[in-house]
N, C-alpha and C positions, 0 to 999 in steps of 0.2 A: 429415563433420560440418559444416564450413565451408557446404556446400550445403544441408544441410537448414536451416541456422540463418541461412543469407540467403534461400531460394526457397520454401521449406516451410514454415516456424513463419510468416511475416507473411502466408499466402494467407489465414486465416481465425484468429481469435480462439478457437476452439475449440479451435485444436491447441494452444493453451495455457493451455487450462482444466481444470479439473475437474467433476463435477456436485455439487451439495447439494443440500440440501433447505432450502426457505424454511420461517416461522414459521408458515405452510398446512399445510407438507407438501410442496409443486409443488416440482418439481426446476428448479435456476436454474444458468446456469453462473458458473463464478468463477475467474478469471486466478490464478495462480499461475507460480512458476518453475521451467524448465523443464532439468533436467537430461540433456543429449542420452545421454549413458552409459547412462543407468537404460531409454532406448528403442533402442538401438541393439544388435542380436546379429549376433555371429560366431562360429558355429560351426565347432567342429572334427569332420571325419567320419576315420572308419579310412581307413589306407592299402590302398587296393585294388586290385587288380591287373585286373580287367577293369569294362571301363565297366557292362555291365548291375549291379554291385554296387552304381557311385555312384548308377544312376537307382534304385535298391529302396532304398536310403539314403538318396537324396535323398526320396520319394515318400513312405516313413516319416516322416523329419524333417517334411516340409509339413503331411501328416495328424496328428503331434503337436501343433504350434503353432496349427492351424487350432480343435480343440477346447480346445484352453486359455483362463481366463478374464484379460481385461484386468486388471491394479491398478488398483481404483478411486480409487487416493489417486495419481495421477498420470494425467497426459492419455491421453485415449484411443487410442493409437495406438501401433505396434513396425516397426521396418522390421530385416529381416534378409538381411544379405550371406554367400548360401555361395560362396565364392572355390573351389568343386572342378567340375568339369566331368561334365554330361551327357550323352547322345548329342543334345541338344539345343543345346545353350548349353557354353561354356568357364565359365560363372558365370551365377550369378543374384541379385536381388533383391527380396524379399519384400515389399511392404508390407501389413499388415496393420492395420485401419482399423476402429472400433466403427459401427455403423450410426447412432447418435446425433450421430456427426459430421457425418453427409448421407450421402443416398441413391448411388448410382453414377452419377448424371450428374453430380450435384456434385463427389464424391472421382476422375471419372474427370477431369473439367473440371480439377479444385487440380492431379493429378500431369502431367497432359500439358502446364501452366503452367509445370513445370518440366524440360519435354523440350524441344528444338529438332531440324528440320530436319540428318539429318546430310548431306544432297549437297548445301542451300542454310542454311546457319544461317539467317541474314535474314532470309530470304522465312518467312511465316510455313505452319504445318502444315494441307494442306485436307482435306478430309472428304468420301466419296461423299455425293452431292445426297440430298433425297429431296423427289422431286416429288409432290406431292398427283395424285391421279386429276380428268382432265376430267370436267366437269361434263356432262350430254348434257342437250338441249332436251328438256321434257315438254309434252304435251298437260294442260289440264283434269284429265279423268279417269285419268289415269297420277299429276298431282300427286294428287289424293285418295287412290289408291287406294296411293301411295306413304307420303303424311301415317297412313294409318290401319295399314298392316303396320307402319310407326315404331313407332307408339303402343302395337299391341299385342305388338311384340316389346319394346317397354322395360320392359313390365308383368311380362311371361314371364318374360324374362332375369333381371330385378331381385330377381323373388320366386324363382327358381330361386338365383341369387345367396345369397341370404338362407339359405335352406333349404339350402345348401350350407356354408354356415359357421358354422351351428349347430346343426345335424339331421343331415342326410344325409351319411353316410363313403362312400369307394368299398370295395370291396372286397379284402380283404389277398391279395393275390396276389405272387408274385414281385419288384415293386418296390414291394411297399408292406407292410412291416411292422405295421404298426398296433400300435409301441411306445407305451406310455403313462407311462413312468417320468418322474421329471422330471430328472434326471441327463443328460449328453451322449452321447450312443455312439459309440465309436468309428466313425472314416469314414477312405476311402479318395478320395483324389484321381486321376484320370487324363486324358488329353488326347487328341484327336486333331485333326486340322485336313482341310480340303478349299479345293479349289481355286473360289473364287470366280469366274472365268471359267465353269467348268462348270456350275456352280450357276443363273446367267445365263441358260447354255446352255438347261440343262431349263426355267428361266420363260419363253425364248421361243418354245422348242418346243411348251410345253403352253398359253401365253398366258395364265397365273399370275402372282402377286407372286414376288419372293422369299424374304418371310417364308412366304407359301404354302410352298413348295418346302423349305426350311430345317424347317417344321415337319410336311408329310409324312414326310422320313426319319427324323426321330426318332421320328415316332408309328409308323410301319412296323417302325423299329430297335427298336423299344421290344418291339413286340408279340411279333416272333421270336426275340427274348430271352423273354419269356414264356414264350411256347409251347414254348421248347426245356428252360424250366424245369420247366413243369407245361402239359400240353396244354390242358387246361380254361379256362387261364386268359388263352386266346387272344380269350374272347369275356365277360372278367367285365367291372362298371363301373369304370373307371378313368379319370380326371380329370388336365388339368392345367393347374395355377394358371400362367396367363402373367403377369407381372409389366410392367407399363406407366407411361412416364412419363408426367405429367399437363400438362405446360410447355407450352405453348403455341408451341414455336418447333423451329425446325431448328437441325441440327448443335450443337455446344457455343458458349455463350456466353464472354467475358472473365472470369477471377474478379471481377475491377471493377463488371463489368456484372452478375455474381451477385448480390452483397453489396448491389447498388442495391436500395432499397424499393421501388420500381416498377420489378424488371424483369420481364420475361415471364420468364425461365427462373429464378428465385431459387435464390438457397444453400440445400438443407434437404433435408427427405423429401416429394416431392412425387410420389408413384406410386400406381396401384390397382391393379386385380388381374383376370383375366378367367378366368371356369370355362371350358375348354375340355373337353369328352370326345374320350376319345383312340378314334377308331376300333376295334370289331373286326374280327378276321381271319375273317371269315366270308364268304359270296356268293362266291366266288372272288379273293377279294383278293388270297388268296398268289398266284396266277398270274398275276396283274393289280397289280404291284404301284402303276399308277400311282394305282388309287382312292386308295389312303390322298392322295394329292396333292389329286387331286379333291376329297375329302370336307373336308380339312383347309382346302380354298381354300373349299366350299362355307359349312362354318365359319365362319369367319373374316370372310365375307362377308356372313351372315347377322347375324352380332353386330356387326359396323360400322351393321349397319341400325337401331340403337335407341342409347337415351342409358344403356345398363348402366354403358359404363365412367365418363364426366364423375359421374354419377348415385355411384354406388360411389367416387369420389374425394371426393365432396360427403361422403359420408355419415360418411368417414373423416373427414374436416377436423371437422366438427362435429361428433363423437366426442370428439378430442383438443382443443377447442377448452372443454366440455364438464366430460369426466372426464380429459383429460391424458393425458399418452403413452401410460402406464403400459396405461391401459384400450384404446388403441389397441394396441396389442404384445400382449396380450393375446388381442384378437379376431380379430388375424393369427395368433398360434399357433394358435389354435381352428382357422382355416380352414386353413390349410397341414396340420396334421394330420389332415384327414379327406379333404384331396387325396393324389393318387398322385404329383405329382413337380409342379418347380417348374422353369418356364424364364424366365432373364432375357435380353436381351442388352445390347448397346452398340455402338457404332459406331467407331473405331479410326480413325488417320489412312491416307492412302492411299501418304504417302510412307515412306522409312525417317526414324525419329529416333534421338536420342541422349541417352546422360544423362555428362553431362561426358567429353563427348568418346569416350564408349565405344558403342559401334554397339548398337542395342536388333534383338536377331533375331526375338523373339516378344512376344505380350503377352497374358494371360491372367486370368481374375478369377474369383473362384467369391462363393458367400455361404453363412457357416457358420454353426451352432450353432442352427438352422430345425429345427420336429423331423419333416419328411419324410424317405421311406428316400433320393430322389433327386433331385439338382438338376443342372440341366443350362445353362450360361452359356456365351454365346457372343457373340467378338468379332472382329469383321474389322480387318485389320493388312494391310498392302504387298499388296492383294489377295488373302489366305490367309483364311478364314473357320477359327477356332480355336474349338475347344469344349473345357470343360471341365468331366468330369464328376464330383462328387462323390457319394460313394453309401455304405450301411451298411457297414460294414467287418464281414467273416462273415455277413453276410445276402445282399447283391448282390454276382456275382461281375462287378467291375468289367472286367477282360481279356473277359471271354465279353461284357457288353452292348456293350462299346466296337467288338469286333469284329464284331456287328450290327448294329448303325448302319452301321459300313463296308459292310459288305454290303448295306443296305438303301442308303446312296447308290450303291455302285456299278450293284446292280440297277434303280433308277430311274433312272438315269445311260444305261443298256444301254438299256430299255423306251422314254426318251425320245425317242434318236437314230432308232429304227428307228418312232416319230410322225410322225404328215406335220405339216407348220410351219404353226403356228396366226398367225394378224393381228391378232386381235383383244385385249389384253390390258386384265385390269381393276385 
């Protein structure tokens, strides 16, 4: 308690607020007092005698609190310590955070404000780079002809954009329910991790990014969970909402430097959204599993070439600026429900840290209460790339997707080494 009420309650004014409503209608926040007890849970689980009990119990407990609704008559936020041991962790803790507090760069920015350095307290926590791509010298007619694919893929993408979040659904297949209740449904949390060195590995072997490479195997992992559900549905339309920050800057800012009016990376919800189609397993893909890599870079590549995403940030701003959040949340449900699954990530520190002096082994985030069947969050930590998958509880069976993705990294992982070493990377 002492720590959340020196390091926690003063990163932002919101964690000691509530929401109302003004004499409009516009929701306003309002300071109130903060009873750390009424946020603070410790659960007791059964005494159990083998660890895989505590990880089904613990896994339960997460997927219970994750659909649960906040008290609105107190701030938006719960942090929960289970003091029992998984095959992961001797303990853990939960933070659990309303999205009206700020988006994940912001909430990831406030809790890592309150981690420290555990081999150097001091020295402050660094972050892998992220360098922009060289710029290559154009001729004339390469700039034209470069200005005019811009134009007309911003037109494309913008109006597919559109038509995607408010028309067109993909197809209910395997990972896509197409519930429309307005109730939560039950879900299921799980995790796996991979080796970040390796990951590397396949970007430099294939001369791809790393997000290329990260989101090839989940589009691969994804498909042979599919198919292994229902064959057909190896080659239906299925989409996925990539979730993007819109900040203007690298790695995490100060919270000081949040809260500034003119910072580049400000406190708040500042993200859009990108249609990705998820590859099918057709042309020989299965036996080739590098295409999905290829396709997913050719992607990715393609829609860097237009102004969809700043475009679709705007459009969101001056929504909420408009008709207020409300109409914004709103028009993200619409779209997330007529996508097939949702990926965010974040970037994590590169050393180990600590929260009062106890060693942090993993770190992991998901985002709840979205009404797709599956979202997939992923954050690098001490060089580990962790993902965590949330998914329909009795609709997706989480152990069988989780264990295709593995499969799908390690067969790309296989296919890569035995690639001759590419130079060129974009």
């Amino acid at each position: 308690m002492p720590l959340l009420q020196r390091l926690f309650l003063p990163i932002n004014p919101r964690f000691s607020s509530i929401m109302v409503e003004d004499e409009r209608g516009d929701k306003q926040w309002k300071k109130v007092p903060v009873n750390l007890k009424d946020h603070i849970s410790i659960p007791l689980f059964p005494n159990f005698k083998s660890m895989q009990s505590y990880d089904k119990y613990f896994a339960d407990y997460l997927s219970k609190i994750a659909i649960e609704n906040l008290p609105q008559d107190r701030p938006l936020w719960e942090v929960h310590i289970v003091n029992y041991p998984t095959s992961s962790a001797t303990s853990s803790i939960i933070f659990k955070l309303h999205h009206a507090l700020g988006d994940g760069y912001s909430i990831m920015g406030a809790l890592i404000s309150c981690l420290q350095r555990a081999d150097h307290p001091n020295l402050p926590l660094s972050f892998p780079s992220l360098k922009p791509s060289k710029s290559v010298n154009e001729n004339f007619l390469s700039k034209f002809s470069s200005l005019m694919s811009f134009a007309y893929n911003t037109v494309v993408d913008l109006w597919w954009g559109i038509m995607k979040s408010s028309v067109i659904e993909d197809d209910e297949t395997p990972i896509r329910s197409g519930f429309k209740g307005g109730k939560s449904r039950p879900i299921a949390i799980s995790t796996t991790e991979f080796s970040l060195d390796q990951i590397k590995l396949i970007k430099s072997r294939l001369g791809v990014t790393i997000n290329d490479v990260i989101t090839g195997i989940i589009f691969y992992g994804t498909r042979l969970y599919m198919q292994e559900i229902n064959d057909k549905s190896k080659v239906a339309n299925s989409t996925a909402l990539v979730l993007l920050n819109t900040r203007n800057v690298e790695g995490y800012q100060s919270v000081d430097d949040m809260l500034n009016a003119k910072a580049k990376g400000p406190w708040g919800n500042h993200f859009t959204f990108l249609h990705v189609p998820i590859p099918k397993l057709e042309n020989g893909r299965i036996s080739n599993p590098l295409g999905c890599i290829w396709e997913a870079h050719n992607i990715i590549k393609r829609k860097k070439q237009s102004l969809v995403v700043p475009l679709t940030g705007m459009l969101l701003d001056m929504k909420r600026k408009i008709k207020g959040y409300e109409a914004v949340a709103k028009h993200l449900h619409g779209t997330m429900s007529r996508s097939s699954m949702v990926i965010t990530n974040l970037i994590g520190p590169s050393q180990p840290m600590s929260l009062a002096n106890y060693p942090v082994k993993g770190l992991y985030f998901t985002v709840a209460g979205s009404p797709e069947s599956l979202v997939i969050s992923i954050m690098s930590y001490m060089g580990v790339l962790r993902m965590a998958l949330m998914t329909e509880k009795y609709f997706i069976d989480e152990h069988k997707l989780n264990s295709c993705i593995r499969c799908a990294f390690e067969t790309i992982l296989k296919a890569a080494l035995e690639f001759p070493q590419q130079t060129k990377t974009y």
